[in-house]
N, C-alpha and C positions, 0 to 999 in steps of 0.2 A: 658786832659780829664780823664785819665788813676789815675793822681793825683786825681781828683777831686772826683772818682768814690772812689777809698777807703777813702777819706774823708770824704765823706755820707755813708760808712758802720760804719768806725769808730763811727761817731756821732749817729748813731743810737744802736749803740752795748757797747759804755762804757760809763759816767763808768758804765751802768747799761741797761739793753735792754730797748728800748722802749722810747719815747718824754713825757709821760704823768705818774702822780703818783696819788694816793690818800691820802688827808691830813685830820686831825680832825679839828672839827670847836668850838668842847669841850674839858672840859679837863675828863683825866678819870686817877685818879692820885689815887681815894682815892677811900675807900668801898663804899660810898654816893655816888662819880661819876656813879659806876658803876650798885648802886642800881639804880638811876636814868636814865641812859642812857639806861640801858636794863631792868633788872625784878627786882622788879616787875611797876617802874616806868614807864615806857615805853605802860603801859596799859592802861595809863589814854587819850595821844596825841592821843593812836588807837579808844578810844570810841570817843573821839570828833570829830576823822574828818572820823569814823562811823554813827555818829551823823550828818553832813556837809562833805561830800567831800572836799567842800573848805576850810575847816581848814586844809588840807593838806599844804596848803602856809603856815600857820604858824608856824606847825609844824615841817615840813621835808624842805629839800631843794629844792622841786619839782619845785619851781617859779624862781630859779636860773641855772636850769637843761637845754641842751638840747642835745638829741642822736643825733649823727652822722654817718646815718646807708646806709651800701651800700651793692648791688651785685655781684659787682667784674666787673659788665659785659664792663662798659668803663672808664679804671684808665685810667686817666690823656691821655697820647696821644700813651697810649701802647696795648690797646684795653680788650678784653675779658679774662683777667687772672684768673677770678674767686676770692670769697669773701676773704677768709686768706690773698693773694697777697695785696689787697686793703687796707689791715691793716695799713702798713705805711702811707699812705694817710689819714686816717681816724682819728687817731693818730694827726699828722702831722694838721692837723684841726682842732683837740680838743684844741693843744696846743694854736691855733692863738684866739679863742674861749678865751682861759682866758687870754692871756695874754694882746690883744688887750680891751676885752671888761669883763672881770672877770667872764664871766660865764664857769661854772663846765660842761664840755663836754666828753659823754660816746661814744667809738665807739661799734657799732656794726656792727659784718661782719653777712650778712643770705646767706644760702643755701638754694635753693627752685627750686623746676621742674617747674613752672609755675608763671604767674606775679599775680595770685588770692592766691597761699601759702605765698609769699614775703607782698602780701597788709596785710594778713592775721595776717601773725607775725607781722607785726608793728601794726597794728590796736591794736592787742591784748595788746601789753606793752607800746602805747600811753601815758597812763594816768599817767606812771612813772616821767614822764618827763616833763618840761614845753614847750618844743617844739620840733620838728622833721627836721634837716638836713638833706634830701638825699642828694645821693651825687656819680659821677660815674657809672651814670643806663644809659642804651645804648638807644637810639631813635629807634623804636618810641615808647615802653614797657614805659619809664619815665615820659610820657602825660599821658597816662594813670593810671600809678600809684599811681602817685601825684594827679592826678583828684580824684580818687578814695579815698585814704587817708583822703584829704580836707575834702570831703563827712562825711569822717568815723569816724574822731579823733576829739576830744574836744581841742584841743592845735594846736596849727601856724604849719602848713607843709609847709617845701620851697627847692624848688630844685635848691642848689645856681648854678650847672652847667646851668641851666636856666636861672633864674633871678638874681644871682649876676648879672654874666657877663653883662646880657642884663642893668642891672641899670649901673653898669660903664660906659659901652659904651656909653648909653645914654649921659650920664652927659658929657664925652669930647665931644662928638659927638656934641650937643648943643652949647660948647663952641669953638669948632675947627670952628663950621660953622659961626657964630656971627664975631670972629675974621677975615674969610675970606669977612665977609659982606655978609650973603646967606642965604636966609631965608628956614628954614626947613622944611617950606609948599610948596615952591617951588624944595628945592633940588629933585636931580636923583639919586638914589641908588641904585648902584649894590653890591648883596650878594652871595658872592664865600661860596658855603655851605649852608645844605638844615638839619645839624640836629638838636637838640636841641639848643645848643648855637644858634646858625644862628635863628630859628624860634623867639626865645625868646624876641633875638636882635632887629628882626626888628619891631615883635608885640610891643614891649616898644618905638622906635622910632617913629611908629606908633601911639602910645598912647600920645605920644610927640608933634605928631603937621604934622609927614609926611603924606607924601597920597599914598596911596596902590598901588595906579595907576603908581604912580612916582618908584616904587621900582621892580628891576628886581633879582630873584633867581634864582642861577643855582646848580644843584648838578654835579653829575656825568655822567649826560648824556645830560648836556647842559641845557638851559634858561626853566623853570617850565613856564606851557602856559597852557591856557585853552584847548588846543586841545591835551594833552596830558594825556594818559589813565594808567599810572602806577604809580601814584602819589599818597600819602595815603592822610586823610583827614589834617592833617597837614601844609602838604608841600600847599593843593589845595588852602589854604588859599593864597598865595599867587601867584596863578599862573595868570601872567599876560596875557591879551588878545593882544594876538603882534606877529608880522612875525620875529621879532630877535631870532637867536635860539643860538647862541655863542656868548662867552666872549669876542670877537675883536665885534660883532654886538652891545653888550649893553653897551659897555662901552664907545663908541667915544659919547663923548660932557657930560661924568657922572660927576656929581659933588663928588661924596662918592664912594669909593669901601671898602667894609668892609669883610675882610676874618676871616671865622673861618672851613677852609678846611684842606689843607696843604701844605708845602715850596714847595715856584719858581714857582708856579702858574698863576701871576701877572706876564708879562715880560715887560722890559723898554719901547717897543712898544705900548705895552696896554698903560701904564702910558702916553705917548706922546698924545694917541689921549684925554683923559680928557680933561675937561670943563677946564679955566683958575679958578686958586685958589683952585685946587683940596685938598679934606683930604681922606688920606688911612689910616685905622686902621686894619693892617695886624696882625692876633691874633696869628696865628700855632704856639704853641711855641713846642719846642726853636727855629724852626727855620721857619721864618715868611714867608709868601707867595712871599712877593718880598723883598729884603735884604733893610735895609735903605738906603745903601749909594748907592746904584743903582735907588733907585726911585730919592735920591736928587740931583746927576749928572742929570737927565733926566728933572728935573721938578722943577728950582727954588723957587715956586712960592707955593711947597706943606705943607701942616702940614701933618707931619706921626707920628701916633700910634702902639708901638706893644704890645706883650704879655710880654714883657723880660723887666728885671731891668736895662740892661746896655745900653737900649736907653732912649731918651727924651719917655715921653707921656705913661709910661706900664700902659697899661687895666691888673686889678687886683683886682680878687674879693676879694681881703680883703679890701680894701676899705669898700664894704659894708655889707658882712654879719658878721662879729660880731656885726656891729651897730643897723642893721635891728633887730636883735634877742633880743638884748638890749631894745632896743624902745618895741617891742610888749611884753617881760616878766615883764618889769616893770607896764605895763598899762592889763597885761592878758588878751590881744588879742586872740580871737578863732582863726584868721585868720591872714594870710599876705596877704590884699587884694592890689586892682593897685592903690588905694590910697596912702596908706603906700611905694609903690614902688617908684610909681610918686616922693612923697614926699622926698625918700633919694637922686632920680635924682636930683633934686633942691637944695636939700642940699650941694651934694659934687659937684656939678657944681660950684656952688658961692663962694663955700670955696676955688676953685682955682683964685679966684681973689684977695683974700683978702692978704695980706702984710706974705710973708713965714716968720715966728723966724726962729731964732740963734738956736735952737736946732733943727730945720729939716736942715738945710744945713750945722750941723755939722754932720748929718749924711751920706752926702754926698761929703766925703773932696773932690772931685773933681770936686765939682761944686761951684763956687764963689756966683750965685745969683741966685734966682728963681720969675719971673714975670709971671703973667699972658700974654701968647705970643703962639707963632707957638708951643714953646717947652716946653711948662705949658700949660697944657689943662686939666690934671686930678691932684687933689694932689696927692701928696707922701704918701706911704702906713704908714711911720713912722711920719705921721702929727698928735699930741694928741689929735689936733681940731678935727678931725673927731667922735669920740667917743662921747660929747657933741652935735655938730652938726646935725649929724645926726640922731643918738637917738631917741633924742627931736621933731626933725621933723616927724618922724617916729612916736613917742607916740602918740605925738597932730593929728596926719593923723590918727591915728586908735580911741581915743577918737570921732573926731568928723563924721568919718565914719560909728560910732556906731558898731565896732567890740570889743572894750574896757570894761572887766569887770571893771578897775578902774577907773570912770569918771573924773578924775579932776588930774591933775595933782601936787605933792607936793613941797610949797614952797621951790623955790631955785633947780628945780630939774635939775640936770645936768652943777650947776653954780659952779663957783669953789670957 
């Protein structure tokens, strides 16, 4: 660990600080370049899209853009660090942003006393951009801020700590249950964890095909219930009407346990009393609510997903949000509605069926094959297909959604 930890300073300190650069997309070589790029050229691009706002597409990079703007207030699984701290993440974002999906990705870290200065600065510099990542905002300040945003900006707001997550899960979730033979209008779901990830999750599984009724949350002080009076409006969404009040009551005979709390939470006992053909998508990274090899000792019969590379099944939002952003910039989407969502769930669900190339399993020398099975439920983040696939599903979802400034998609798009 000790290794591994000055290996990620390294990497992020030479040869040059920082994961992310800026490049010209002109040349500026000669007096003409430069008349042109800046003065007095440059006053013609500003009266036209003075002229139309929308010449801004043609002119600047704005349709290719999108910020990656956060609070600091929950990096990754280390909590409230504050915005500068967040930087490497945001960064770190940008990078998978272009490299996954080629678009030009800005962070931004804000400082703000309140969640109405934070809406306030994004609002204000929206328009810069083709769309808006949040990203590491704490529950339950992120529901609302993103509500609000939506509201406020002319360009795609999506809080991938949200809906990434929740579109992945979805998508293995659909295919882990299918493989065990279990229909997702019938499964039992229980969800260890009541904040954003967990809400997001089960709202899109919900949107999926489960039933409200069938799904049981718990946070920190045990099973969310209608009879329970410190629950914000959030969480109440899902508070079941039931006398189970703990995680040993809702879990004998559950088909799904989905964590997105934190490690050793799940213990081998829990996992015994499960329905036959259980799937766990244990998320806590790096270290997941109940270990794999301790649920598959206990429970031959499971499919397990975690958050982590170095088992079968990682839920990983990069799967989806370069793609998502891809799809709605090419087609200048106002919005990323549950259309659009729905649609990349479908997308990267299928795509784990379809026959894995010779270049995703050579990027994993230590895996000889890759099937659709217990231990393929979600592709691999380093799959090309997904870029095309999902996209494209994604465009056409928001075209015919009616959220789509460009109606029609162009020949060939996204074919190689």
């Amino acid at each position: 660990m000790a290794d591994l930890r000055q290996q990620a300073l390294d990497y992020h300190e030479f040869p040059v600080p920082g994961k992310t650069a800026v490049c010209l997309t002109k040349p500026a070589e000669t007096s003409m370049d430069l008349a042109l790029a800046y003065s007095p050229g440059v006053a013609e691009p500003v009266r036209e899209i003075a002229a139309n706002p929308d010449n801004a597409y043609r002119y600047t990079g704005k349709g290719n853009t999108v910020a990656v703007i956060s609070n600091g207030t929950a990096i990754l699984g280390l909590g409230n660090l504050g915005p500068l701290a967040s930087k490497p993440v945001m960064e770190g974002k940008a990078l998978l942003f272009k490299h996954f999906a080629n678009i030009d990705a800005t962070d931004i870290e804000v400082k703000h006393r309140t969640s109405e200065e934070f809406i306030n600065v994004v609002e204000a510099i929206a328009d810069t951009f083709g769309g808006i990542n949040l990203e590491d905002i704490k529950a339950p300040e992120c529901f609302e801020i993103e509500k609000a945003l939506i509201e406020r900006c002319n360009v795609p707001v999506f809080h991938d700590d949200q809906h990434g997550t929740a579109i992945v899960t979805a998508a293995g979730m659909i295919n882990a249950l299918e493989i065990q033979g279990k229909s997702i209008e019938e499964a039992v779901f229980v969800c260890m964890g009541a904040g954003a990830a967990a809400i997001a999750c089960m709202t899109m599984i919900v949107n999926c095909g489960a039933q409200r009724e069938n799904v049981y949350m718990l946070d920190r002080k045990g099973v969310i219930h209608t009879r329970r009076e410190d629950i914000n409006e959030y969480k109440a969404l899902f508070a079941n009407n039931t006398d189970k009040r703990t995680l040993q009551d809702v879990i004998k005979g559950a088909d799904v346990f989905l964590g997105l709390s934190g490690p050793d939470v799940l213990g081998a006992e829990d996992v015994a009393l499960m329905a036959d053909k259980p799937v766990i998508f244990a998320c806590s990274n790096p270290d997941p609510e109940i270990k794999p090899e301790l649920a598959h000792d206990v429970r031959k019969d499971l499919i397990m997903g975690t958050g982590r590379s170095d088992y079968p099944n990682q839920v990983n939002n990069v799967l989806c949000f370069p793609f998502i952003f891809r799809g709605a910039l090419d087609v200048r989407a106002s919005s990323i509605n549950d259309e659009m969502k729905i649609a990349a769930v479908h997308a990267i669900a299928a795509l784990a069926k379809e026959p894995v190339p010779a270049s995703v399993l050579a990027a994993y020398p230590n895996v000889d094959s890759l099937e659709f099975g217990p231990e393929y439920v979600i592709p691999k983040p380093i799959d090309a297909r997904l870029l095309p696939n999902v996209a494209k599903a994604v465009a056409i979802a928001a075209i015919e959604s009616g959220v789509a400034t460009i109606k029609e998609l162009p020949e060939g798009y996204m074919e190689s």
